[in-house]
ROSE-4610 file (N, C-alpha, C; in Angstrom, 1 decimal, always signed):
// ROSE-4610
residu = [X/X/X/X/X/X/X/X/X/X/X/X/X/X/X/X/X/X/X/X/X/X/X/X/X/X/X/X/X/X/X/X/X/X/X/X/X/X/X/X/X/X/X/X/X/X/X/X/X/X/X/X/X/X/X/X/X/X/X/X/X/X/X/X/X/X/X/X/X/X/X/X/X/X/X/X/X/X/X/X/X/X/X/X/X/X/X/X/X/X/X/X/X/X/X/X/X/X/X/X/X/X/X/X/X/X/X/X/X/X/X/X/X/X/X/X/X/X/X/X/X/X/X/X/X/X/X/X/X/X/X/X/X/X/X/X/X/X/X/X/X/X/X/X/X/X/X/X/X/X/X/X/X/X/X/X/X/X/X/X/X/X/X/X/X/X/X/X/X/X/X/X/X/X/X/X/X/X/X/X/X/X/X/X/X/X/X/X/X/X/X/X/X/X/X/X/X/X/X/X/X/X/X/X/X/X/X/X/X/X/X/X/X/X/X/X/X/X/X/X/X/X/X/X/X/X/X/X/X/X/X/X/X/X/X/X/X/X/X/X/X/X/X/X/X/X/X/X/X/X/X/X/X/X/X/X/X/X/X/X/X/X/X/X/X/X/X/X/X/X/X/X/X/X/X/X/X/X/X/X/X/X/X/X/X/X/X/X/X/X/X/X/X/X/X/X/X/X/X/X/X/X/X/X/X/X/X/X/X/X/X/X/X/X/X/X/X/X/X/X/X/X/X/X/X/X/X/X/X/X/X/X/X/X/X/X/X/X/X/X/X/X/X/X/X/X/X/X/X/X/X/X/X/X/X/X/X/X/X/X/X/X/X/X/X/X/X/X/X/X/X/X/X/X/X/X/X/X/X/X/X/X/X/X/X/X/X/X/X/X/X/X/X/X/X/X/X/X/X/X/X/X/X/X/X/X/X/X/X/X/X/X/X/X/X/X/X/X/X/X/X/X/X/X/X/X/X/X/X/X/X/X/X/X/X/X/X/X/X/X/X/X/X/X/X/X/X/X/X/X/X/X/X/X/X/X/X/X/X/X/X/X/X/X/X/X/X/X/X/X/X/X/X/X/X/X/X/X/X/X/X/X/X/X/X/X/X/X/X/X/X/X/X/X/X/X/X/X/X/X/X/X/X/X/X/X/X/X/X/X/X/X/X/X/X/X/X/X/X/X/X/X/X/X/X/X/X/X/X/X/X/X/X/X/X/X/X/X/X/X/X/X/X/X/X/X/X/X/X/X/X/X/X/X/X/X/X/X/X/X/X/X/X/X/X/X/X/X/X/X/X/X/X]
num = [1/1/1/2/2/2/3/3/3/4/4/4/5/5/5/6/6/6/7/7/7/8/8/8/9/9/9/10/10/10/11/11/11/12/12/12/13/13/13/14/14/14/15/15/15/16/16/16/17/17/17/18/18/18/19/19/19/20/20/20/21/21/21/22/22/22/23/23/23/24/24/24/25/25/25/26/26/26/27/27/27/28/28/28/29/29/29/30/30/30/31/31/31/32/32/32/33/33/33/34/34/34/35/35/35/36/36/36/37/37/37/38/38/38/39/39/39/40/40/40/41/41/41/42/42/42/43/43/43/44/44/44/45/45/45/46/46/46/47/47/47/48/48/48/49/49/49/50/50/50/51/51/51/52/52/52/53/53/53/54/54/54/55/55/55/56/56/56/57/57/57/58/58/58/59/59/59/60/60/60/61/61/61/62/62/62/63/63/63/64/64/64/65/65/65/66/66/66/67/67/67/68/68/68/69/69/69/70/70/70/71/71/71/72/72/72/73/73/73/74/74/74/75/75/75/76/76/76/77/77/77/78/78/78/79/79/79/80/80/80/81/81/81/82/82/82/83/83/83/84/84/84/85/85/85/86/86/86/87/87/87/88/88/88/89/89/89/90/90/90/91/91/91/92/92/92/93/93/93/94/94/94/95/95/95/96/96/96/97/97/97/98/98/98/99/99/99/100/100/100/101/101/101/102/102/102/103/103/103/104/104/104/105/105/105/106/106/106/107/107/107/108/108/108/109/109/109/110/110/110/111/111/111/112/112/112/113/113/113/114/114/114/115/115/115/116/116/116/117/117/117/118/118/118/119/119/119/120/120/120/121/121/121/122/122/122/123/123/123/124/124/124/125/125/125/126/126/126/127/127/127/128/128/128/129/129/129/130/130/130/131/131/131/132/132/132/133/133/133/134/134/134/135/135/135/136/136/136/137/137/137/138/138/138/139/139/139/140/140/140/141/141/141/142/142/142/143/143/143/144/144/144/145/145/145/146/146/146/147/147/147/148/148/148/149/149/149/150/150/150/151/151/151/152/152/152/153/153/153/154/154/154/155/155/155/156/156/156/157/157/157/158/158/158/159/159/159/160/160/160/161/161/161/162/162/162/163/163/163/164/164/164/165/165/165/166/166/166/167/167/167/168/168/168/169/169/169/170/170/170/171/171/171/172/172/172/173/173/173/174/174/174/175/175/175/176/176/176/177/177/177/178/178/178/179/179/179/180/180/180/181/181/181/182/182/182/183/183/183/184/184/184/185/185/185/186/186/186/187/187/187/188/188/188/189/189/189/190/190/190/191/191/191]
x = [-31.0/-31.5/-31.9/-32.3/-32.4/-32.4/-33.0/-34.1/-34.2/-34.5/-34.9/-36.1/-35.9/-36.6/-38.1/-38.1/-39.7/-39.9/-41.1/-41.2/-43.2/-43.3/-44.2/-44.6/-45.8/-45.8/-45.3/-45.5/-44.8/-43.1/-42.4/-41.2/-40.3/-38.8/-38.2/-37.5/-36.8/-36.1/-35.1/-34.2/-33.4/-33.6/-33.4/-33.3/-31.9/-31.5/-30.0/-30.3/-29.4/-29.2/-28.3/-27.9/-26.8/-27.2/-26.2/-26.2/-27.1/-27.2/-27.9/-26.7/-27.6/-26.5/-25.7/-24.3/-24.4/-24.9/-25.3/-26.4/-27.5/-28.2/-29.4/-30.1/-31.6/-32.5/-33.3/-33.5/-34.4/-35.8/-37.0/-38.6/-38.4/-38.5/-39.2/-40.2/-40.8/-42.3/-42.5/-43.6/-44.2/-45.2/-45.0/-46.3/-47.4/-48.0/-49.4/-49.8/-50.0/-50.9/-50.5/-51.4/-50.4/-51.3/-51.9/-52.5/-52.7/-51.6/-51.3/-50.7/-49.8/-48.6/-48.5/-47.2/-47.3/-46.0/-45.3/-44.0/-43.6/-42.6/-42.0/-41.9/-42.4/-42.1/-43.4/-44.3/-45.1/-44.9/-43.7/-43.4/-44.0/-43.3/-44.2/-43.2/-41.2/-40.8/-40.0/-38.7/-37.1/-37.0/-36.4/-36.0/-34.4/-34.0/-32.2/-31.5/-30.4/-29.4/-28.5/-28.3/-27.2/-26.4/-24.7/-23.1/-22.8/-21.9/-20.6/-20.9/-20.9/-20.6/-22.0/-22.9/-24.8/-25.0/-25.0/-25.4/-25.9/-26.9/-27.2/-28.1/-27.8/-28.8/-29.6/-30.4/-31.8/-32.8/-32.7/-33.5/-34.7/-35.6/-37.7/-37.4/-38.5/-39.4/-39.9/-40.8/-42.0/-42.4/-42.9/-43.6/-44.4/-45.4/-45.8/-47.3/-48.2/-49.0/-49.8/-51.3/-52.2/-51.5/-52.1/-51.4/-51.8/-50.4/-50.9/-51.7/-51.8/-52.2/-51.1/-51.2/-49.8/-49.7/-48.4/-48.4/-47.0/-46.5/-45.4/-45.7/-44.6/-45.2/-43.8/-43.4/-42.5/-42.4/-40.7/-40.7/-40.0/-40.5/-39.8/-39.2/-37.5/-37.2/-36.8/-37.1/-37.4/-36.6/-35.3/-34.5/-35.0/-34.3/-35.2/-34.5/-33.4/-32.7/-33.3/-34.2/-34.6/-34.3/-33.4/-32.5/-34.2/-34.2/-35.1/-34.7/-35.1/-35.2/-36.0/-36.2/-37.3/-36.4/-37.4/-36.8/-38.0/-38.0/-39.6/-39.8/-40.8/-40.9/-41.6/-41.3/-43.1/-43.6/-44.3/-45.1/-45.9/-45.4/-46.3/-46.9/-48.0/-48.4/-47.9/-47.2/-46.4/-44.8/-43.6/-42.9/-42.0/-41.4/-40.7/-39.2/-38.7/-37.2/-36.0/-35.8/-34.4/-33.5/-33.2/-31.6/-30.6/-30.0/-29.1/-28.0/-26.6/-25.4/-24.9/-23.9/-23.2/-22.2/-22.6/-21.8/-20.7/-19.8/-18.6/-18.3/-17.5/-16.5/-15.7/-14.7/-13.3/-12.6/-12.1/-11.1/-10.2/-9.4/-8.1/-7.7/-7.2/-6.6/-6.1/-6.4/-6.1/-6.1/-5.4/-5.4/-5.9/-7.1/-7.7/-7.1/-7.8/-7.7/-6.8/-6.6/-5.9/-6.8/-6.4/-7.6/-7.6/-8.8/-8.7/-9.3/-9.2/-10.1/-11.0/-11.9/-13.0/-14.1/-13.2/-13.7/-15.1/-15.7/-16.8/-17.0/-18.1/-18.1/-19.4/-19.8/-20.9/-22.3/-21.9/-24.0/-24.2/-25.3/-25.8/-25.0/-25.0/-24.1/-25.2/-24.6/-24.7/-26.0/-25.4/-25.9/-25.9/-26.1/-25.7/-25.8/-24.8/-24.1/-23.8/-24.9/-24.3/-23.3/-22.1/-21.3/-21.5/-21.5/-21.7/-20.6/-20.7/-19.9/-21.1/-21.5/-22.5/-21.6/-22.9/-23.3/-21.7/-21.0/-19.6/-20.2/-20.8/-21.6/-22.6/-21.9/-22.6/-23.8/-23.4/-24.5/-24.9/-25.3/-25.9/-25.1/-25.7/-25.0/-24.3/-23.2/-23.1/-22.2/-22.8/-22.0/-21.0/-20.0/-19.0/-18.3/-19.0/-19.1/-20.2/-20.0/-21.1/-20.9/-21.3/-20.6/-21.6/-21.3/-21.8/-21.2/-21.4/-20.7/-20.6/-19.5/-19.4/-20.8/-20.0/-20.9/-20.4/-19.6/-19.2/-19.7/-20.8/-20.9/-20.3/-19.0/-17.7/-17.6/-16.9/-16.4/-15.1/-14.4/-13.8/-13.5/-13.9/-14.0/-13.0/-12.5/-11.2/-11.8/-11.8/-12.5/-11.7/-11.5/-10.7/-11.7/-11.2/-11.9/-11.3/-12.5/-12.2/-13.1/-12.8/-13.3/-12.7/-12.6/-11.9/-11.8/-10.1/-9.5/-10.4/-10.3/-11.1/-11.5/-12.0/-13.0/-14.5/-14.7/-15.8/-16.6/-18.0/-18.3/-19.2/-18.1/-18.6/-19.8/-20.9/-22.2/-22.2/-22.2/-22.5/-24.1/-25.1/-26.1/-26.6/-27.3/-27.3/-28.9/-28.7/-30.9/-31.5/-30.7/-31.4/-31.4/-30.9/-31.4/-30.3/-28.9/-27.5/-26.8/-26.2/-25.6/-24.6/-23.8/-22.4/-21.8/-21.0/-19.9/-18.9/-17.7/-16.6/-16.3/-15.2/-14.7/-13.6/-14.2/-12.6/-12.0/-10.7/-9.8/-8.8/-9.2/-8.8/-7.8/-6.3/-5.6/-5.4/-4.4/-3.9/-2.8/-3.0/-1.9/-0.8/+0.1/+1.6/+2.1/+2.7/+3.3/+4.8]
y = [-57.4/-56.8/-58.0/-57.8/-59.3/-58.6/-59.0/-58.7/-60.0/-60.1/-61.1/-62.0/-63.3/-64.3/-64.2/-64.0/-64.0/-63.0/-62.8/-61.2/-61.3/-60.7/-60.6/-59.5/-58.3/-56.9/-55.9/-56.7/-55.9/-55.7/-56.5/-57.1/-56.3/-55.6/-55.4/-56.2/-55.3/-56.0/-55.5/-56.1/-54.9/-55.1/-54.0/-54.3/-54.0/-55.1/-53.9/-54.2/-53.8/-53.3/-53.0/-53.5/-52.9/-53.3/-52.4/-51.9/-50.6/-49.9/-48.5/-46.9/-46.2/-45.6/-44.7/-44.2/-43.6/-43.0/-42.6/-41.6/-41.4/-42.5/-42.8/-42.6/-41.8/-42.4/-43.4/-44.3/-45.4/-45.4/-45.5/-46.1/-47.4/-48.0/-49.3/-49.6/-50.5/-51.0/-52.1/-52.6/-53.4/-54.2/-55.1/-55.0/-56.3/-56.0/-56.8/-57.8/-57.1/-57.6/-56.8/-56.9/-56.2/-54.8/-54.7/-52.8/-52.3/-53.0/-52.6/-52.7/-51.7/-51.3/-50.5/-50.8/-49.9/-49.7/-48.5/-47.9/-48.4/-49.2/-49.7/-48.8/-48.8/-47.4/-47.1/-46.7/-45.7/-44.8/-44.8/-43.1/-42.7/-41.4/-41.0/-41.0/-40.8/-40.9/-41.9/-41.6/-42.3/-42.7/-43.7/-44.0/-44.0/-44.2/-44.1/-43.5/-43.2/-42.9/-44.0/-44.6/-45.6/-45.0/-45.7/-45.3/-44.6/-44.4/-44.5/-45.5/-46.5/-47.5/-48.0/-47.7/-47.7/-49.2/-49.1/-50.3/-49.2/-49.9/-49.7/-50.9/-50.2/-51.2/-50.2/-50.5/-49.7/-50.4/-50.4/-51.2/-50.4/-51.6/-51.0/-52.0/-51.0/-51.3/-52.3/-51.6/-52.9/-52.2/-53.4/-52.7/-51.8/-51.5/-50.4/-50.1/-49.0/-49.1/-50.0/-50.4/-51.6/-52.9/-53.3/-54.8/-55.6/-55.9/-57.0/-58.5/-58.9/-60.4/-61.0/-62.3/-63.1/-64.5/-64.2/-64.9/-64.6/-64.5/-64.5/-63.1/-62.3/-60.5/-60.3/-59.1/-58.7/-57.1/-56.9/-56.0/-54.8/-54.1/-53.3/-51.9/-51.6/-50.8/-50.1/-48.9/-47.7/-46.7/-46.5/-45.1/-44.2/-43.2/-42.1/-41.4/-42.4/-41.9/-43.5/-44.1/-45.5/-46.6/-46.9/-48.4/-48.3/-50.0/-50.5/-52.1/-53.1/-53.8/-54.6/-55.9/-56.5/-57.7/-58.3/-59.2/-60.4/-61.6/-61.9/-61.6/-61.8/-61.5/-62.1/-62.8/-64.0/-63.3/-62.8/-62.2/-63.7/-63.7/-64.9/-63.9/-65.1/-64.4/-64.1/-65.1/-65.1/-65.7/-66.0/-66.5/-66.9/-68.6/-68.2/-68.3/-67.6/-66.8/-67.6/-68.9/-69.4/-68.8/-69.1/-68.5/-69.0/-67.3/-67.9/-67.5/-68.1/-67.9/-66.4/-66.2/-65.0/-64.9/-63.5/-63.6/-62.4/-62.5/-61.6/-60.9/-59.9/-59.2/-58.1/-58.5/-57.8/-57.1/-56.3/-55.6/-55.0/-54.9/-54.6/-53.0/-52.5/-51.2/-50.9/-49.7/-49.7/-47.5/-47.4/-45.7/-45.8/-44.2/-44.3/-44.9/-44.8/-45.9/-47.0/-47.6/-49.0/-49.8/-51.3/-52.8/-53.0/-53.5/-54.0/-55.3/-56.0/-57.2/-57.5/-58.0/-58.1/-59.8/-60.1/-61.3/-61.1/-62.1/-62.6/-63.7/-63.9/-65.5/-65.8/-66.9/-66.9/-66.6/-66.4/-66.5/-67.6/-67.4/-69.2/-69.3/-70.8/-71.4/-70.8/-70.2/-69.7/-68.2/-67.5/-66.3/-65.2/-64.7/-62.9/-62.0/-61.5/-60.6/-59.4/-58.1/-56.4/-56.0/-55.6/-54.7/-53.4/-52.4/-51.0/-50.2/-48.7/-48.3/-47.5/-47.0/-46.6/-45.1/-44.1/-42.7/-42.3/-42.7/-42.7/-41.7/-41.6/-40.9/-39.4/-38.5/-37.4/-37.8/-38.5/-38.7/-39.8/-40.7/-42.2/-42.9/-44.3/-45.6/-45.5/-46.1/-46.6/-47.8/-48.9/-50.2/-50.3/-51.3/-50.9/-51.8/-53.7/-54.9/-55.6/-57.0/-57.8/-59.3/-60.6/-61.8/-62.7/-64.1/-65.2/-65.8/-66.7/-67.1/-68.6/-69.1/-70.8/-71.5/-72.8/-73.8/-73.6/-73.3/-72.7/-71.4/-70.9/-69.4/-67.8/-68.7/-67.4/-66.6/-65.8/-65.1/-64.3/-64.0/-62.8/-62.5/-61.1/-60.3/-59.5/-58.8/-57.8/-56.8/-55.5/-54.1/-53.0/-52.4/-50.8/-50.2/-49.0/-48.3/-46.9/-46.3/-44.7/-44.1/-43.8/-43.5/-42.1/-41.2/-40.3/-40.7/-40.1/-40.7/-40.9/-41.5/-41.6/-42.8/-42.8/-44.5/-44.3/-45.7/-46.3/-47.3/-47.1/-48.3/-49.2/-50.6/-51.2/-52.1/-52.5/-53.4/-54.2/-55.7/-56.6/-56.8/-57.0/-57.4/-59.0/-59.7/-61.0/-61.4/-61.6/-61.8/-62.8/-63.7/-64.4/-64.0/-62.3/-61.9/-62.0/-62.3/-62.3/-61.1/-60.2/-59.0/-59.0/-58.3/-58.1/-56.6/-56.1/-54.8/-54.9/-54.2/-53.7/-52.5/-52.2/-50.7/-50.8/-49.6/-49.6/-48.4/-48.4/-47.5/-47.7/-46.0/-45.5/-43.9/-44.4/-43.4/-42.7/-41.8/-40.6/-41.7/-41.4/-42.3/-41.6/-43.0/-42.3/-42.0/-40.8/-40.2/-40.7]
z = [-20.4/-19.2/-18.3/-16.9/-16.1/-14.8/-14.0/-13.0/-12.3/-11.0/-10.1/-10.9/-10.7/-11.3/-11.2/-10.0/-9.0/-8.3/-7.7/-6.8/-6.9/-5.5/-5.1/-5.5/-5.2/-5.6/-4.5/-3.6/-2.3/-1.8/-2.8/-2.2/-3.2/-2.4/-3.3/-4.1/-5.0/-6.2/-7.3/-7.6/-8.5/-9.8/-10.8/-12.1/-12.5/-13.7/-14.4/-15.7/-16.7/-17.8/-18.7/-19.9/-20.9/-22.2/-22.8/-24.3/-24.5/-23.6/-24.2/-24.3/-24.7/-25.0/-23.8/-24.2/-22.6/-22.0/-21.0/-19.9/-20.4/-21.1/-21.6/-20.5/-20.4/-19.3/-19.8/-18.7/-19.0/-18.1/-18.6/-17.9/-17.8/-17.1/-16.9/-16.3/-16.9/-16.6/-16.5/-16.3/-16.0/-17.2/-18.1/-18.9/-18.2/-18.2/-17.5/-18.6/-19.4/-21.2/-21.8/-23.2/-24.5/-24.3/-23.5/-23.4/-21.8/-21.3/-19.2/-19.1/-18.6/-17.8/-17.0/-16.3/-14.3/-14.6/-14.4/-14.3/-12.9/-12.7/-11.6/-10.6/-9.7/-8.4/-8.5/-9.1/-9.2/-9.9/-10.3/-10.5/-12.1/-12.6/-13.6/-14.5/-14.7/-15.9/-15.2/-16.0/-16.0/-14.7/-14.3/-12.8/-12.8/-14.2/-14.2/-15.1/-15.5/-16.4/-16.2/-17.9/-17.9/-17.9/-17.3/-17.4/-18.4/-18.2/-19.9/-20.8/-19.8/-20.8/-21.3/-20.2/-21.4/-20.6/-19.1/-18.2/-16.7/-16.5/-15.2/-14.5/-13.5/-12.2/-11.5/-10.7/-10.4/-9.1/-7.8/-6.8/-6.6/-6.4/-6.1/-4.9/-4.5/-2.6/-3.0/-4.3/-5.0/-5.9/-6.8/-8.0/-8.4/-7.9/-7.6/-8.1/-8.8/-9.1/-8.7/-9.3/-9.0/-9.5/-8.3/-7.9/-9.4/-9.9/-11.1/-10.9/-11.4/-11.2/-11.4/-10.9/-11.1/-12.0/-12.0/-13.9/-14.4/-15.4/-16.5/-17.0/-16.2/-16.9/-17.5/-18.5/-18.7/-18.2/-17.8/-17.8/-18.9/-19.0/-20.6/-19.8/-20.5/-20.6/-22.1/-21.5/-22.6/-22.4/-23.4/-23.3/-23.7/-23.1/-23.7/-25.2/-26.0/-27.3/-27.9/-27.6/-28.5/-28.1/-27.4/-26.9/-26.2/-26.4/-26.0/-25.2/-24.1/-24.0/-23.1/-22.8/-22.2/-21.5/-20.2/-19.2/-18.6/-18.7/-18.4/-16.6/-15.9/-14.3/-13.8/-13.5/-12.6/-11.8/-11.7/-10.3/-9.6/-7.9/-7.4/-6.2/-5.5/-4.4/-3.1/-3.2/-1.7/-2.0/-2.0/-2.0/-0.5/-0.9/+0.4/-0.2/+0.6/+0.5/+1.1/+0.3/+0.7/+1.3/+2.6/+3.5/+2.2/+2.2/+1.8/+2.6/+2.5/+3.4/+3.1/+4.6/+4.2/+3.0/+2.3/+1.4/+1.3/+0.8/+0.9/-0.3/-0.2/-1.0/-0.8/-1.7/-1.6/-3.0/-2.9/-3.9/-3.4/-4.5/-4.7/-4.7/-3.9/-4.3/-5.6/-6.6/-7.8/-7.6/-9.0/-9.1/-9.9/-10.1/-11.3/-12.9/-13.7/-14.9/-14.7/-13.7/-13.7/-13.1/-13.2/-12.9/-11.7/-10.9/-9.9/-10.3/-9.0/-9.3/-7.9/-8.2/-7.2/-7.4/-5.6/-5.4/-4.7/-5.1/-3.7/-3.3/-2.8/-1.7/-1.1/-1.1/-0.5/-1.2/-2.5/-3.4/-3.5/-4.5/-4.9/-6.3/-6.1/-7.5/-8.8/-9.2/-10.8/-10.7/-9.7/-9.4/-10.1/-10.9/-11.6/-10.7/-10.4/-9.9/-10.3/-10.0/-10.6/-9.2/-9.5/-9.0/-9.1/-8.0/-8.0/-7.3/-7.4/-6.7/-6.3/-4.8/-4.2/-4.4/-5.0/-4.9/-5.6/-6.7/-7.1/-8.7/-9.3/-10.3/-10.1/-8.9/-8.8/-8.3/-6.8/-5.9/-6.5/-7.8/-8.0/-8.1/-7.9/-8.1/-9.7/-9.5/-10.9/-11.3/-12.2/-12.3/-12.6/-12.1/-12.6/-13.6/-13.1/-13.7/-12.9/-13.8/-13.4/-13.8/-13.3/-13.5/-13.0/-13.4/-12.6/-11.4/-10.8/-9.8/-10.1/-9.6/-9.6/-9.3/-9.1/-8.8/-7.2/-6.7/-5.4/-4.7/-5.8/-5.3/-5.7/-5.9/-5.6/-7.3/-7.1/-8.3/-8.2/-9.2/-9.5/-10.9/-11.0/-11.6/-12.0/-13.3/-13.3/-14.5/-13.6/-14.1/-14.2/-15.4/-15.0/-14.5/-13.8/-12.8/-13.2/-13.5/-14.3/-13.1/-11.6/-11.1/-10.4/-9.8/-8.9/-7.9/-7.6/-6.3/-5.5/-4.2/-2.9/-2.5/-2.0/-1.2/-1.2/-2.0/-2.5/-1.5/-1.5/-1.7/-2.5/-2.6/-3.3/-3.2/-4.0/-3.8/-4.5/-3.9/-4.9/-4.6/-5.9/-5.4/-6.5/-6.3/-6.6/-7.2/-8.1/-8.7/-8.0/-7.1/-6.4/-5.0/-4.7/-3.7/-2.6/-3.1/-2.3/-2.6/-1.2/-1.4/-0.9/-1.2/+0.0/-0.3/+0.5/+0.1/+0.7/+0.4/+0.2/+0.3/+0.7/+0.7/-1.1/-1.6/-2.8/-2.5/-2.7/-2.7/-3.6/-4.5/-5.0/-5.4/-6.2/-5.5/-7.0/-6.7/-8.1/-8.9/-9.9/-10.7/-10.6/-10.7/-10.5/-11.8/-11.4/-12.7/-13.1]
């Protein structure tokens, strides 16, 4: 699991995730100490269901509940079939937010269950990178890969894509806070 390095309580942020099982829901929280925690959002259960494949990603406004103090927190996700995992989180007071450059991305036309590959451009050298396909999962996000990027920034990536025909789009988002999208299109496999 792995979340943005740093974050304010006010600031959003994404989380992702894998190895759970498929369409697991997951809680995540917040742990403060070993007896305080704040459910990310505010909210009261699950904020996701992992894929198929038992990965997701998940963006906050902000952390939510009473303002933690800041320091070295973790954050814990909790399936709701047992997968369990954790990610450390610095909460600071203020941060300032490196420009980063425009960043790009592209893919490849592909028919369902066949590969596409998907470049980008423009993160920070050795950035983690969740790929999505926006609202492609019955209205939710869902991931589709995910990667580092050079000492250049850039990447590509090569993912089958079990998705239904149509046009996507695609999100790259970046833990240091670099995004970009794409259009995918996808067609009927030829018989």
């Amino acid at each position: 699991m792995a979340s943005k390095t740093h974050v304010t309580t006010n600031e959003s942020f994404a989380v992702w995730g894998s190895g759970f099982k498929a369409n697991e829901p997951v809680l995540l929280s917040v742990m403060f100490d070993s007896r305080s925690q704040v459910i990310i959002g505010g909210g009261t259960g699950a904020q996701v269901a992992a894929n198929d494949a038992g990965a997701f990603a998940v963006q906050f406004d902000e952390i939510g509940g009473s303002a933690p103090s800041t320091g070295i927190k973790a954050i814990m996700a909790q399936g709701g079939e047992g997968s369990v995992a954790s990610t450390p989180l610095m909460v600071v007071d203020t941060m300032v937010i490196p420009t980063s450059p425009a960043s790009s991305l592209a893919a490849n036309p592909t028919a369902t269950g066949g590969e596409t590959t998907v470049w980008g451009a423009g993160f920070r050298p050795g950035e983690f990178v969740a790929i999505g396909a926006v609202g492609a999962a019955a209205g939710r996000d869902t991931i589709i890969t995910g990667g580092e990027s050079n000492i250049s920034g850039a990447f590509e990536l090569t993912v089958t894509i079990d998705l239904a025909p149509g046009i996507y789009t695609l999100r790259a988002i970046g833990d240091d806070g670099s995004t970009a999208s794409a259009p995918l299109l996808i067609t009927n496999p030829k018989e």
